[in-house]
C-alpha positions in Angstrom: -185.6 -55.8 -49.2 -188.6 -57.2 -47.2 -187.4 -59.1 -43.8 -189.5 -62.3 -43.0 -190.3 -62.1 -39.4 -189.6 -65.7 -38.0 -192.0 -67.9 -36.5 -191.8 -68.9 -32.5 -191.1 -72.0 -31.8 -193.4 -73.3 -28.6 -191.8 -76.7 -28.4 -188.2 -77.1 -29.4 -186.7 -80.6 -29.8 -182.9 -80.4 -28.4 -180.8 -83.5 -27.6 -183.2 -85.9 -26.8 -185.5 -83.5 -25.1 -188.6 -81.1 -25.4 -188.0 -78.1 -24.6 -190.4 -74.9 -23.8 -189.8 -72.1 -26.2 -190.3 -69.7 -23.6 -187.3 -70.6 -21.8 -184.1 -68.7 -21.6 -181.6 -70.2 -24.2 -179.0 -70.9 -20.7 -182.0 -72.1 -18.7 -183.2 -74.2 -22.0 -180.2 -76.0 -22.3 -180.0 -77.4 -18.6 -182.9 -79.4 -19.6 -181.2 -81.8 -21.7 -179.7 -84.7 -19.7 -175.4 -83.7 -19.3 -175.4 -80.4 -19.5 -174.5 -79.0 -16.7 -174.4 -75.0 -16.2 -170.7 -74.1 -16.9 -171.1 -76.8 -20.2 -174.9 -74.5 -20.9 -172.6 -71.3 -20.4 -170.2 -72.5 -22.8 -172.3 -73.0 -25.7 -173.5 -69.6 -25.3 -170.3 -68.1 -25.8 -169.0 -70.0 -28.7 -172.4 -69.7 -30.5 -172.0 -66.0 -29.6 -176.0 -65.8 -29.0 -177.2 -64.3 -25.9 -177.9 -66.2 -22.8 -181.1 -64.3 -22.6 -182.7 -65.0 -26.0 -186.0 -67.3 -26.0 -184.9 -71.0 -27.6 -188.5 -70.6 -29.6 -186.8 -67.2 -31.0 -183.9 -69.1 -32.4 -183.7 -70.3 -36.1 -183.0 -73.8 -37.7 -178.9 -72.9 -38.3 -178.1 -72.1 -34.8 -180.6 -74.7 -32.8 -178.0 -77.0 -35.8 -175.1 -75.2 -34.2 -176.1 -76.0 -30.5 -176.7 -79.4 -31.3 -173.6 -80.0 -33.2 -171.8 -78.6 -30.2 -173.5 -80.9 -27.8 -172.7 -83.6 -29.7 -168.7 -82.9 -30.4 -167.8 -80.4 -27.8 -163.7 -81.0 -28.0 -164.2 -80.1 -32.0 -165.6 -76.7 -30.8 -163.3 -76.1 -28.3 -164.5 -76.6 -25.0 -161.8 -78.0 -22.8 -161.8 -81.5 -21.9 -162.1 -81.1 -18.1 -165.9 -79.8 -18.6 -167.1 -83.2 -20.2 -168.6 -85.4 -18.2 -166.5 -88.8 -19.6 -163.2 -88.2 -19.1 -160.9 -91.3 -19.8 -163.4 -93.4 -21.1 -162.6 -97.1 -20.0 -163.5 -99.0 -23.2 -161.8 -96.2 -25.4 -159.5 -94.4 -23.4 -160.7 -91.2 -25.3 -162.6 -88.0 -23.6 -166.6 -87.8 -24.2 -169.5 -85.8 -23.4 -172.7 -88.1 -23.1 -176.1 -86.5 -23.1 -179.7 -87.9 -23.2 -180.0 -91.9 -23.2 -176.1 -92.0 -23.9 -175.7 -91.5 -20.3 -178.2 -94.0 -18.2 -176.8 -96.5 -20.9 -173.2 -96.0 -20.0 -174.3 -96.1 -16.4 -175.8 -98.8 -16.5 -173.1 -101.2 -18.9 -170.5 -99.6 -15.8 -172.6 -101.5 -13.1 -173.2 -104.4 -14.9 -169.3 -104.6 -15.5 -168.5 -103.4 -11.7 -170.8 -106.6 -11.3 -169.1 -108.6 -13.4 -165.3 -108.7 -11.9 -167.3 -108.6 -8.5 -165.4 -105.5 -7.1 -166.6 -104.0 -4.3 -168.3 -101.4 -5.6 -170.4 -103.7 -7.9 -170.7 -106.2 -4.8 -172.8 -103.2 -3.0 -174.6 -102.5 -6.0 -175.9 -106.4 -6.5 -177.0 -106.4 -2.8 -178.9 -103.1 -3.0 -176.6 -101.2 0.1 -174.9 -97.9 -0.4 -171.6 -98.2 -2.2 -169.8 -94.8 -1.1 -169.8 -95.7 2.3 -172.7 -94.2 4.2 -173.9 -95.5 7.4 -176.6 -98.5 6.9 -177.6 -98.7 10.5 -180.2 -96.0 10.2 -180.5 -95.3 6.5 -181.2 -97.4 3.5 -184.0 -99.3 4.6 -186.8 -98.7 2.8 -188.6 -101.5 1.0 -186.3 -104.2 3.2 -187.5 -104.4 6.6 -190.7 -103.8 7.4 -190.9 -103.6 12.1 -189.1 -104.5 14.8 -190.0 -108.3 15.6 -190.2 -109.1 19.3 -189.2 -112.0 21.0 -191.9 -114.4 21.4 -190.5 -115.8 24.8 -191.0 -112.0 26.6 -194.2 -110.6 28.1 -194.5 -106.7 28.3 -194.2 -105.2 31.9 -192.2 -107.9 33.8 -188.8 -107.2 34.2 
């Protein structure tokens, strides 16, 4: 029985992103937009591949099984509380978003925070910080541009 030696993959494309093949498959997967490092660690184990093994070393069935995983974690087992949707308010249901998925969802969330004028969507519309950090010092860049001075005042008389 002959063994085909399998080709390396330099660029691996993984949930919306390129990845180098050179990478670590744990290090590889923090690349993709959502997936944090417990979620990375998580795949490992349930693929049962080695968090050590090059992503370019890795054949078309388990980069499949990776992304099948990223795309339905709950269906493979990994416990609600490491997805980054929980209690989704259109659908009440518990989702992990990666890639676009997530700046989309961002977005729609501000634009409906804007909508019913809460306060949080109130701060977002006039560009100040919305967890309330100090705006006497911070949060100034690209509004004011100097102190003005008042005309009526000459410099050195008291």
């Amino acid at each position: 029985m002959v063994e085909q030696k399998q080709e390396f993959n330099q660029l691996v494309r993984l949930g919306g992103a390129d990845i180098d093949g050179n990478k670590k498959l744990y290090h590889a997967l923090r690349r993709i937009k959502g997936v944090s490092y417990s979620f990375s660690n998580a795949v490992c184990i349930i693929t049962n591949l080695s968090q050590n093994t090059k992503i370019g070393d890795l054949n078309e069935a388990e980069l499949k099984k990776i992304e099948d995983i990223l795309t339905d974690p709950l269906k493979h087992g990994i416990p609600s509380w490491m997805l980054n949707r929980r209690k989704d308010y259109d659908e009440g249901s518990d989702k992990h978003l990666i890639s676009t998925d997530i700046q989309f969802r961002v977005d729609f969330d501000i634009k409906r925070m804007k909508k019913i004028k809460c306060y949080k969507g109130v701060r977002h519309s006039l560009g100040l910080p919305v967890r309330g950090q100090n705006t006497r010092s911070h949060f100034r860049a690209g509004k004011t541009i100097g102190v003005k001075k008042k005309a009526g005042t000459k410099k050195g008389k008291v």
